[in-house]
C-alpha positions in Angstrom: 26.2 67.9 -84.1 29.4 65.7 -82.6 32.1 67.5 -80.6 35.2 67.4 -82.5 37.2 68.1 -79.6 39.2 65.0 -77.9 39.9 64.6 -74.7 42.2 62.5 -73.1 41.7 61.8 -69.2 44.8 60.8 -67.6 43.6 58.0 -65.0 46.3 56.0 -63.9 49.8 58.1 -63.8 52.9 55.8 -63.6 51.3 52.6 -63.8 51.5 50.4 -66.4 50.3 47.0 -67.8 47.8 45.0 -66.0 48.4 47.2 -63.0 47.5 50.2 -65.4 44.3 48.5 -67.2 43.2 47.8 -63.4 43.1 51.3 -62.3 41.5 52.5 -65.8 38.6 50.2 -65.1 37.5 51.3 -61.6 37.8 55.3 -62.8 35.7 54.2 -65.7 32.9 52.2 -63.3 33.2 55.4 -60.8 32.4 57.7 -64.6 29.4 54.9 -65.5 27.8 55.4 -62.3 27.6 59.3 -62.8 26.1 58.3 -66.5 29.1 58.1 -68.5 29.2 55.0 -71.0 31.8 52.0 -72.0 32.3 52.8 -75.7 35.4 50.1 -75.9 38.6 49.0 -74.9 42.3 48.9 -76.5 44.6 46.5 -74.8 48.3 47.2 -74.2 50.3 46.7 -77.2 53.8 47.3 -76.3 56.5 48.9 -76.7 53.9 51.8 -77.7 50.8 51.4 -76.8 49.7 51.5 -73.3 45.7 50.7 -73.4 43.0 52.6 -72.7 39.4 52.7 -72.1 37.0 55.0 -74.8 34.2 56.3 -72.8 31.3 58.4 -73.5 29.8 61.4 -71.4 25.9 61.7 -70.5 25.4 63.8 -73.7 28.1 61.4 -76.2 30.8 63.3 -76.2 33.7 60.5 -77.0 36.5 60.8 -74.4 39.7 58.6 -73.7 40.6 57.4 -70.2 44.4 56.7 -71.0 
């Protein structure tokens, strides 16, 4: 059975743009080398959206690094 419960991982505070997508990519190398996995990514698409990296835990648990 899938977890229904989404998470949200706040990874880069303050930052924004290609500054932003930056820092979301090294916390999600530093998650993929303790066995997390890429799932996709959603570029900035201002003025809302801000990007963010959908990731995957050891087990598949879908989480957001935002």
């Amino acid at each position: 059975m899938k977890n229904r419960v989404h998470l949200d991982v706040r990874a880069a505070p303050g930052l924004a743009g290609d500054e932003r997508m930056a820092a979301l990519e090294v916390e999600a190398d530093r998650l993929v080398s303790h066995g997390a996995k890429r799932l996709g990514r959603h570029e900035p698409a201002p003025p809302l959206g801000a990007g963010h990296l959908i990731m995957a835990d050891p087990e598949g648990n879908e989480f957001c690094l935002d």
